[in-house]
C-alpha positions as CSV (number, residue, x, y, z in Angstrom):
1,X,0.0,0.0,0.0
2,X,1.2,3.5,-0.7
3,X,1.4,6.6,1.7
4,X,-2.0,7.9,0.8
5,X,-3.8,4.9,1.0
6,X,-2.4,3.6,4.5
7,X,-3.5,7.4,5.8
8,X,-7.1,6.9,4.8
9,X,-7.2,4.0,6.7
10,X,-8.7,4.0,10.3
11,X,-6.8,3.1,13.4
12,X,-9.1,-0.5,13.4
13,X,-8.3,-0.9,10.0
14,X,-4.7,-0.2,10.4
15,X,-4.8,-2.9,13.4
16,X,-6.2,-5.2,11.4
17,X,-3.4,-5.2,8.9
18,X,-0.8,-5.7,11.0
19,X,-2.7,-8.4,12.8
20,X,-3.0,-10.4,9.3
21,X,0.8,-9.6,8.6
22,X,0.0,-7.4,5.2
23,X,1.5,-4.9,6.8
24,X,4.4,-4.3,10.0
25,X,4.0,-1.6,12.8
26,X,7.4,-0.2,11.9
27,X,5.6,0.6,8.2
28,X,2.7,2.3,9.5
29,X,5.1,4.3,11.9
30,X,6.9,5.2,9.0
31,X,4.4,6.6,6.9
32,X,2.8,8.3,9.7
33,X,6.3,10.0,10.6
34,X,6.6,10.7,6.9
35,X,3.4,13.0,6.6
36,X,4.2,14.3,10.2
37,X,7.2,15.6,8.5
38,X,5.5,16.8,5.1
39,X,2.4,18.6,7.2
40,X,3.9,19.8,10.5
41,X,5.5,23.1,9.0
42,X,2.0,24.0,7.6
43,X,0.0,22.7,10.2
44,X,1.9,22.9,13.7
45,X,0.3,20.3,15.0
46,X,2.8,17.8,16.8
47,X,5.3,18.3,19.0
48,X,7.9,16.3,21.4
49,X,8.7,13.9,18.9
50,X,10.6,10.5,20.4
51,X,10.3,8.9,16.5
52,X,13.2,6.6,17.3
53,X,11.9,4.9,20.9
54,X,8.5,4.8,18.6
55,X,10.6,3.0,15.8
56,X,11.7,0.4,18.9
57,X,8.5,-0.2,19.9
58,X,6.6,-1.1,16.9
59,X,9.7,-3.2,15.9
60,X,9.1,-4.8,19.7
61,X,5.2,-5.5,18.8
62,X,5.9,-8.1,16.5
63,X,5.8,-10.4,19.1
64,X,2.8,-8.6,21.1
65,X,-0.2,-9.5,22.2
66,X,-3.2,-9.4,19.8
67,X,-5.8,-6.5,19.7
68,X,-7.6,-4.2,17.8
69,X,-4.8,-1.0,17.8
70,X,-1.8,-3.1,18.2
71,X,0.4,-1.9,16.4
72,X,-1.2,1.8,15.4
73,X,0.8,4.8,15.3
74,X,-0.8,7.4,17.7
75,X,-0.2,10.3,19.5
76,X,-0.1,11.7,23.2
77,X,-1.5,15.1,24.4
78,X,0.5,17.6,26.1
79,X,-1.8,17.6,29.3
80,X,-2.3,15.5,32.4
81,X,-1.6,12.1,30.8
82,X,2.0,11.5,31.0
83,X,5.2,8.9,30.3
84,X,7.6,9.0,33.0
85,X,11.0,10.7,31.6
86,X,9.3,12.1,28.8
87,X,8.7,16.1,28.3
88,X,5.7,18.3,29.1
89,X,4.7,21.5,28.9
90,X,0.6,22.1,29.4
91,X,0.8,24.4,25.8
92,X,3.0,26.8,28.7
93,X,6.1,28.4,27.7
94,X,7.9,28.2,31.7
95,X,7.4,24.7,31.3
96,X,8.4,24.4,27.9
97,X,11.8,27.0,28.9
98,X,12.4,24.7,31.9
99,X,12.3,21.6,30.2
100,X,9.7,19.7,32.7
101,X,9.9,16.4,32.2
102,X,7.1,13.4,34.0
103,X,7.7,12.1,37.4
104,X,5.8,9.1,36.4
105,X,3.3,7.4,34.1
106,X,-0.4,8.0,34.2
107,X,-3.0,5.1,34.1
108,X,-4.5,5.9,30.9
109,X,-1.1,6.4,29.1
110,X,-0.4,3.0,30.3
111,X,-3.4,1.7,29.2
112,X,-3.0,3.5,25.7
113,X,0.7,1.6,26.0
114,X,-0.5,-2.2,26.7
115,X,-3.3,-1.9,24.1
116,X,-0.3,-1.7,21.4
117,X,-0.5,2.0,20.5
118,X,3.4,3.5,19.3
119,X,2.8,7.2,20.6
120,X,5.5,9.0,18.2
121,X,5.2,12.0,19.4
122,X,2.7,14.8,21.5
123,X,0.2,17.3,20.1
124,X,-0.3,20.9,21.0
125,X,-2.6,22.2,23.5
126,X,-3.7,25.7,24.6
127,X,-2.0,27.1,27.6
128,X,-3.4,24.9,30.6
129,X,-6.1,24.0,28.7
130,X,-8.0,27.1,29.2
131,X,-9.4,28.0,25.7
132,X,-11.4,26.9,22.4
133,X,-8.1,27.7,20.0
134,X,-4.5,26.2,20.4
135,X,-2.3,29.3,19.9
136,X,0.0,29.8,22.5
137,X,3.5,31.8,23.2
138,X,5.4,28.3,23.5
139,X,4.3,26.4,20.4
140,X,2.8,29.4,18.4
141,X,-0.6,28.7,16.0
142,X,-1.9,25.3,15.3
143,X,-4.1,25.4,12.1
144,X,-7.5,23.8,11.5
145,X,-6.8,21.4,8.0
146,X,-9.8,22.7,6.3
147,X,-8.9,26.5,6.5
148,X,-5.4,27.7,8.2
149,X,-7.2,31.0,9.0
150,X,-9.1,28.9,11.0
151,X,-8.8,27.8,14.8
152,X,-8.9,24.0,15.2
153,X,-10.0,24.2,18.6
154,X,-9.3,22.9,22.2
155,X,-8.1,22.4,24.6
156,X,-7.4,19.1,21.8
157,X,-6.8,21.2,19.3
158,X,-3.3,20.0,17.9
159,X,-5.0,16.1,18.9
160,X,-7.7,17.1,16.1
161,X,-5.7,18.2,13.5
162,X,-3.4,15.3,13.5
163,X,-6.6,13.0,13.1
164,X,-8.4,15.1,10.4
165,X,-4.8,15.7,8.0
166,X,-4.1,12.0,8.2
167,X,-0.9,12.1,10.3
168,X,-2.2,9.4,12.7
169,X,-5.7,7.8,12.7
170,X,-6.0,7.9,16.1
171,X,-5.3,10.6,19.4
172,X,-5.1,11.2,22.8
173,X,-7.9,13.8,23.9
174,X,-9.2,14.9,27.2
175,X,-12.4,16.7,28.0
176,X,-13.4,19.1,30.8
177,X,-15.8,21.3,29.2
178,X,-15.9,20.3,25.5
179,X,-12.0,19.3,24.6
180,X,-12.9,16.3,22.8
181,X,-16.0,17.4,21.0
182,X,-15.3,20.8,19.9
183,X,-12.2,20.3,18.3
184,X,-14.2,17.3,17.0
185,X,-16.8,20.0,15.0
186,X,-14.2,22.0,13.6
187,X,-12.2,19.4,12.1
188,X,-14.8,16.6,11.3
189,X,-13.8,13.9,13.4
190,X,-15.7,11.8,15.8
191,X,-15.0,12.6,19.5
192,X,-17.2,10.9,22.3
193,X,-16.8,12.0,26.1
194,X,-17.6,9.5,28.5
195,X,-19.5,8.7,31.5
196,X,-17.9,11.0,35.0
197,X,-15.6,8.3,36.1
198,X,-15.1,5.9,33.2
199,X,-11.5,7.0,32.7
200,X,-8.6,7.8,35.3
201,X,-6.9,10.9,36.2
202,X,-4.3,8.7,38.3
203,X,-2.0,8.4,40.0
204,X,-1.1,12.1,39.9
205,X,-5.1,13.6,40.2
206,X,-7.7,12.0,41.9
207,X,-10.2,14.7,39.7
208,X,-10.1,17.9,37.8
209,X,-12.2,20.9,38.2
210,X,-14.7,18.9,40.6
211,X,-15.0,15.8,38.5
212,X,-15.8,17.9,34.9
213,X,-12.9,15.6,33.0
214,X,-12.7,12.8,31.5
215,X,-9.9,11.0,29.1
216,X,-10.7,10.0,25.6
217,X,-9.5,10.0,22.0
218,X,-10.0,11.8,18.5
219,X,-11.0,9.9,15.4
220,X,-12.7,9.4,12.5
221,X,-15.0,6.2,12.7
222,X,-17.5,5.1,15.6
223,X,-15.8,1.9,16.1
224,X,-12.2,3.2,16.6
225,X,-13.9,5.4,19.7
226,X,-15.3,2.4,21.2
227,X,-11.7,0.2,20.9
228,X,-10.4,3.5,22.5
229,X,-12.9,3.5,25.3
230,X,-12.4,0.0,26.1
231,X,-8.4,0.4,26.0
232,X,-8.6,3.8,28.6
233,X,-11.7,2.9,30.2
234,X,-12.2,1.1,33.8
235,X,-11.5,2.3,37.8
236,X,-8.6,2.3,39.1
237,X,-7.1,2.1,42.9
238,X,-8.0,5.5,44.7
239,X,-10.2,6.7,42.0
240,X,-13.2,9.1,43.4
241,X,-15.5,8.0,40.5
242,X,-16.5,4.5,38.8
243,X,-19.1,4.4,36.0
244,X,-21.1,1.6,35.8
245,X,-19.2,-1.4,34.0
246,X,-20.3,-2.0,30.5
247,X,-22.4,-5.1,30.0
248,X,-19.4,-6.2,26.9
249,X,-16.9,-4.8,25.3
250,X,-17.7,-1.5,24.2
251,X,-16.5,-2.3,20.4
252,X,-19.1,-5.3,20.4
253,X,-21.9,-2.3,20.5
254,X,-20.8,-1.4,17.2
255,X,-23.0,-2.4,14.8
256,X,-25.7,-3.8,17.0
257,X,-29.5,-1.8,16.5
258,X,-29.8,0.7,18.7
259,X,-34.1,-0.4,18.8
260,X,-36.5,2.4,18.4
261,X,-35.3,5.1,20.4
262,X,-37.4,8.3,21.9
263,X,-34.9,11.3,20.7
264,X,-35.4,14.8,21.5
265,X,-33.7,18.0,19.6
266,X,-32.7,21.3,20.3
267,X,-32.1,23.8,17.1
268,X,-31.9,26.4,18.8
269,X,-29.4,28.2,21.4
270,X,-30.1,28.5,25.2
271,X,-32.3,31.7,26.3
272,X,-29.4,33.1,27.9
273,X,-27.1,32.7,24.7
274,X,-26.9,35.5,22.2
275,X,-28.2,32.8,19.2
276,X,-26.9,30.2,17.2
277,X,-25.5,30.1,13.3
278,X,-27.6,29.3,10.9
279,X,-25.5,26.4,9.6
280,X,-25.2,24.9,13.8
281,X,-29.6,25.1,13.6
282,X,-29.4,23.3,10.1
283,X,-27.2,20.4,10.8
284,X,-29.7,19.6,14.0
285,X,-32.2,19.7,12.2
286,X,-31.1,17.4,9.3
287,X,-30.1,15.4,12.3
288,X,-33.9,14.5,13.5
289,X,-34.9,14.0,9.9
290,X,-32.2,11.5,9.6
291,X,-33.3,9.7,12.9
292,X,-37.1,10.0,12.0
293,X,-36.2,8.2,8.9
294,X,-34.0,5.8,10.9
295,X,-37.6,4.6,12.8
296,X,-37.2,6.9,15.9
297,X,-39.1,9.0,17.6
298,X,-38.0,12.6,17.4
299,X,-39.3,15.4,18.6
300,X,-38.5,19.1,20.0
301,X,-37.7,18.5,23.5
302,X,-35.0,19.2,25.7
303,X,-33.7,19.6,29.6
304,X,-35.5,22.8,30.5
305,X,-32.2,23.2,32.3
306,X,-30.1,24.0,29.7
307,X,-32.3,27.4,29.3
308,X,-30.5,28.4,33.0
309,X,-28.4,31.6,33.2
310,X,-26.4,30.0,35.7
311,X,-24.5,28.0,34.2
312,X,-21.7,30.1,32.6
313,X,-21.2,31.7,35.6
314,X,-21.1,28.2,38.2
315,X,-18.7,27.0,35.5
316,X,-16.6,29.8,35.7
317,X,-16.0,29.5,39.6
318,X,-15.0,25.9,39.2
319,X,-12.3,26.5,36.3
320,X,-11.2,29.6,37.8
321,X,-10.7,27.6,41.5
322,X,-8.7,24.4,39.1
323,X,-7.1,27.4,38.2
324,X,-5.6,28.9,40.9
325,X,-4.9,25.5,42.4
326,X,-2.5,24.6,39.5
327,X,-0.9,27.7,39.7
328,X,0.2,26.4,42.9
329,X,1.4,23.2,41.9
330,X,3.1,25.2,38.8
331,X,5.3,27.1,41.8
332,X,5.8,24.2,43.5
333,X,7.3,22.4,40.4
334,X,9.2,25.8,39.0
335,X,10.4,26.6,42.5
336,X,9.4,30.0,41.9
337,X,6.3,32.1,42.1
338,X,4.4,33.0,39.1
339,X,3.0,36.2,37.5
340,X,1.4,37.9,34.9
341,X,4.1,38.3,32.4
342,X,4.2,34.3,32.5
343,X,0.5,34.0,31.1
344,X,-1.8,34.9,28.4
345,X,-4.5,37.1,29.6
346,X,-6.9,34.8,29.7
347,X,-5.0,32.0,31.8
348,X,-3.9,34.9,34.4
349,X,-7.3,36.0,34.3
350,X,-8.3,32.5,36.2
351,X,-5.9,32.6,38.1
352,X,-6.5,35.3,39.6
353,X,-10.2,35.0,39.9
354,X,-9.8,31.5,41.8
355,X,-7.4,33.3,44.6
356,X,-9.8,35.5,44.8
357,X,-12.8,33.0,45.1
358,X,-13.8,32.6,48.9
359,X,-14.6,28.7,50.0
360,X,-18.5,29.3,49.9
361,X,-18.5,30.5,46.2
362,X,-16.6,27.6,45.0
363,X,-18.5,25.2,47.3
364,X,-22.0,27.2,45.9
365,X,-21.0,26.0,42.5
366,X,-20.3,22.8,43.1
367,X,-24.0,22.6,44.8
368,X,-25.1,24.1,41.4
369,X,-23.6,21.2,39.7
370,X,-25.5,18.9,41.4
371,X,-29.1,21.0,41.5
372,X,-28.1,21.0,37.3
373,X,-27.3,17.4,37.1
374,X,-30.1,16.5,38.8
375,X,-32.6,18.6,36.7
376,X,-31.2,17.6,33.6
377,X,-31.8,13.4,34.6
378,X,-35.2,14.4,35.2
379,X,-35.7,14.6,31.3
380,X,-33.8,11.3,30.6
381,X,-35.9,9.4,33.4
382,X,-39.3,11.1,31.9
383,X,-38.7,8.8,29.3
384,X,-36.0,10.3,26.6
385,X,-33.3,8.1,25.5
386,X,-30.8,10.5,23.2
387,X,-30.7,14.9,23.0
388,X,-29.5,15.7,20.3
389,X,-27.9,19.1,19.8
390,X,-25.0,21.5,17.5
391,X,-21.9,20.6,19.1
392,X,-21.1,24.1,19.1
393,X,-23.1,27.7,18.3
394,X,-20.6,28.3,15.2
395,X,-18.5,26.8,12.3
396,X,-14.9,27.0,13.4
397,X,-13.5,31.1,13.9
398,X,-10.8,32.6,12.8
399,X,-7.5,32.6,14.6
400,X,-6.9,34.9,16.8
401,X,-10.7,34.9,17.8
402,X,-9.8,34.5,21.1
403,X,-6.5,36.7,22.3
404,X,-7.4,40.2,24.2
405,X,-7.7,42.9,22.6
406,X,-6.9,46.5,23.5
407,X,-8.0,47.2,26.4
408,X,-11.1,45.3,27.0
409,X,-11.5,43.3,30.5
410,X,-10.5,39.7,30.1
411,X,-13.1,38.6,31.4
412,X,-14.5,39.4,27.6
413,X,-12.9,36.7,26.7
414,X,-14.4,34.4,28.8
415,X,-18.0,36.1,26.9
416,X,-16.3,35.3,23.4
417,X,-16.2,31.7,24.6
418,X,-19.3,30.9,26.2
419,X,-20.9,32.6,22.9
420,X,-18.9,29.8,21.1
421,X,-19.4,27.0,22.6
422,X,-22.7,26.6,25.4
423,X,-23.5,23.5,24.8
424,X,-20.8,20.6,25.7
425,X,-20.0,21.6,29.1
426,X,-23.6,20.8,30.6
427,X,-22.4,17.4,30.4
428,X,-19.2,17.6,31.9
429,X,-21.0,19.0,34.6
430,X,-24.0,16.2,34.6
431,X,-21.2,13.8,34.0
432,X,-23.3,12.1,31.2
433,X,-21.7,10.7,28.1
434,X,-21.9,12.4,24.9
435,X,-20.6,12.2,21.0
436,X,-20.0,14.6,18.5
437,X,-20.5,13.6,14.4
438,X,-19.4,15.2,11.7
439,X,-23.0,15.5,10.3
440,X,-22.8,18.6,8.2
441,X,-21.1,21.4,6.4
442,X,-21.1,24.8,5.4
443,X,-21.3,26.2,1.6
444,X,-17.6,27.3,2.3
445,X,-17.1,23.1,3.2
446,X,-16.3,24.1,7.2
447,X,-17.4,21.0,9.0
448,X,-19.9,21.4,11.5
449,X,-20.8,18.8,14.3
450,X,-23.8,17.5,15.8
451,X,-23.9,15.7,19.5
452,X,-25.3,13.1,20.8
453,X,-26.0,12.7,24.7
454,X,-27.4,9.7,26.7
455,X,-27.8,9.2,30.0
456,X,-25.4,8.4,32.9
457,X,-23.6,5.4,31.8
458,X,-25.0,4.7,28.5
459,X,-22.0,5.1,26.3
460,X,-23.3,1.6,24.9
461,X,-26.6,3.1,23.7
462,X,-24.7,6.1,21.8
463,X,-22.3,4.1,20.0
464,X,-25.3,1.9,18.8
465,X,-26.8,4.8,17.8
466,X,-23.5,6.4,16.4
467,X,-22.9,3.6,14.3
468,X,-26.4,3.7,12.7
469,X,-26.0,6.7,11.9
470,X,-22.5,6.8,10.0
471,X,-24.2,3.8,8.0
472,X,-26.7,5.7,7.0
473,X,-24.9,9.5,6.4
474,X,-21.4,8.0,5.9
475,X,-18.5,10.5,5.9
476,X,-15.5,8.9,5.8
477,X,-15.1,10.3,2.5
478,X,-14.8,14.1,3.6
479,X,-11.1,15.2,3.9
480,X,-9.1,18.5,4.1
481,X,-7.4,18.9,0.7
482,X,-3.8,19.3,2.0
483,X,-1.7,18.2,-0.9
């Protein structure tokens, strides 16, 4: 097979090769560092490269034991999952100047290890996290494949564009407010969030930002998200969360019929939310025809709880306190204390805020999350089964959409990003599992995703559903033209 052809394939696919010896690990390691090489430059996408240890390690798989990625080329995200020895920098340019390197190795990056993925190198991230775009002082501007004026998203922004150019078919993601699933929309890729504690933080976190993330993956096909879910997935010692344990493997969902399910839509954006694009409203709503002619039952129906003012602002506290409690940690590990000039605006802005917060506030908003979570199960227990809304208000922005300007507050900002995005973080916060598809597009061929939400634990029932639907609105075909 030649280069193009081996980076259309998806990450089961590829697995599936090297299982029936038509192809080694070393040659899909090779091709994937190849168009690394070729796109990086354009892209900047991928950084911390360790292509030689990666080289080792797919020769070493020869001999490994079967599964569905063994032997995949893949890549690691530059936040909290980490490779003892191996560099970080949380998209921040003291770490990056410092040269931090891991203490030890996280579950999940363990996991990711044993299930036969060769991580080649890391991807870009925004500075802690903290915002929808990955442009930063320490790594500069990673560029969405389908338009390089546009922002490809984060916090797993670099994670998305990897996937969507064909550099790797799989990706490390993480999600705390939308990190899988937004970067999922702008760059056409599947990205599902699990259940609140299906994944580990550990050993180094127990939580982050009062349970709000969970660990996950970037790709292109339903059944390469549920052999990533079943790779990360399960409790581990010390954890503060466990989601119920799937009845089977999650990949043996795939395929299965979902039954006749009662789905509710939202096309529109939360009362409190300035309004949504036109092409976000259109994309739901080809969504319910699709399931209506899929056998469902759709109709206009949704948590009345999403229409709450509230939640921006109980959000804010909890980031803002996750905030100011890394900038300790960040001290701790500099051995110095931290200002301004070493943030964006935006990040200092948190900070900030979250010394500032008294105990009550922050405790007020974790109350909120629970008066929230509570409300929104009310719908799912009235007798829904799937919401289905835009994964975000907009097509993907343009760069720069997101840096301070002048001198406006930076808290206007945080307004620029709530008017973005109000719809994934709900479920962080409800700690219900939810998947974004790349459903539609604009006249200008933006991709624009739609999500799909269950109920606590049902990860099972979305990936049935998920699968359904890519049968019947297939997209595999959709790429970036990049060459």
């Amino acid at each position: 097979m030649n280069l193009e052809e081996i980076t259309r394939l998806d990450a089961t696919s590829q697995g599936e090769l090297v299982a029936a010896g038509e192809l080694t690990s070393s040659e899909l390691v090779d091709a994937a560092i190849a168009r690394i090489e070729r796109l990086n430059p354009r892209l900047n996408c991928v950084i911390f490269p360790r292509y030689e240890r990666a080289r080792a390690e797919a020769r070493a798989w020869r001999e490994g034991p079967p599964g569905p990625l063994r032997g995949v080329p893949f890549l690691m995200k530059d936040l909290l999952q980490t490779t003892a020895g191996e560099p970080f920098s949380w998209g921040w340019k003291p770490f990056r100047d410092a040269g931090m390197r891991a203490s030890s190795t996280s579950y999940v990056a363990a996991k990711f290890a044993a299930a036969g993925l060769i991580t080649l190198a890391q991807t870009t991230v925004p500075e802690w996290g903290a915002i929808l775009s990955t442009e930063t002082r320490a790594w500069g501007q990673t560029r969405n494949p389908w338009d390089p004026t546009r922002v490809a998203g984060g916090s797993s922004g670099g994670a998305a564009v990897a996937v969507a150019s064909g550099m790797v078919p799989i990706a490390h993601a993480n999600d705390a407010g939308g990190s899988i699933r937004i970067p999922a929309s702008f760059c056409g890729l599947v990205g599902l969030k699990g259940s609140r504690g299906r994944t580990s933080l550990g050993p180094a976190h127990a939580d982050l930002w009062h349970g709000l993330c969970e660990e996950g993956v970037l790709v292109r096909t339903v059944r390469d998200a549920a052999a990533a879910l079943d790779a990360a997935a399960g409790y581990m010692p010390g954890d503060p969360w466990m989601a119920p344990p799937p009845a089977r493997p999650f990949r043996e969902e795939v395929g299965k019929p979902p039954g006749r399910l009662r789905i509710g839509f939202l096309d529109r954006a939360p009362r409190h939310h300035p309004g949504l694009h036109s092409e976000c409203s259109r994309a739901v709503q080809r969504a319910a025809r699709l399931l209506e002619s899929l056998g469902h039952c759709v109709e206009a129906s949704f948590p009345a709880a999403l229409d709450d003012a509230r939640i921006d602002s109980a959000f804010g506290k909890i980031v803002a306190g996750g905030a100011a409690s890394q900038a300790e940690a960040a001290e701790r590990m500099l051995g110095r204390a931290v200002g301004a000039g070493d943030f964006d605006a935006w990040t200092w802005f948190l900070v900030e805020r979250g010394r500032r917060m008294k105990a009550v506030d922050y405790l007020g908003a974790c109350e909120w999350f629970n008066d929230f979570s509570r409300a929104a199960a009310a719908w799912w227990s009235g007798g829904f089964d799937v919401l289905v809304t835009s994964t975000v208000a907009r097509p993907a922005p343009e760069l720069g959409i997101f840096a301070a300007r002048g001198e406006e507050h930076p808290s206007e900002i945080g307004v620029r990003l709530n008017q973005v995005s109000p719809f994934t973080a709900p479920w962080n916060i409800a700690g219900q599992p939810a998947i974004s598809l790349p459903l539609h597009a604009t006249a200008e061929g933006l991709p624009v995703g739609v999500q799909f939400v269950a109920s606590y634990g049902r990860e099972d029932l979305l990936l049935r559903l998920a699968t359904e639907i890519e049968q019947a609105a297939p997209w595999s075909d959709r790429r970036p033209t990049l060459d």
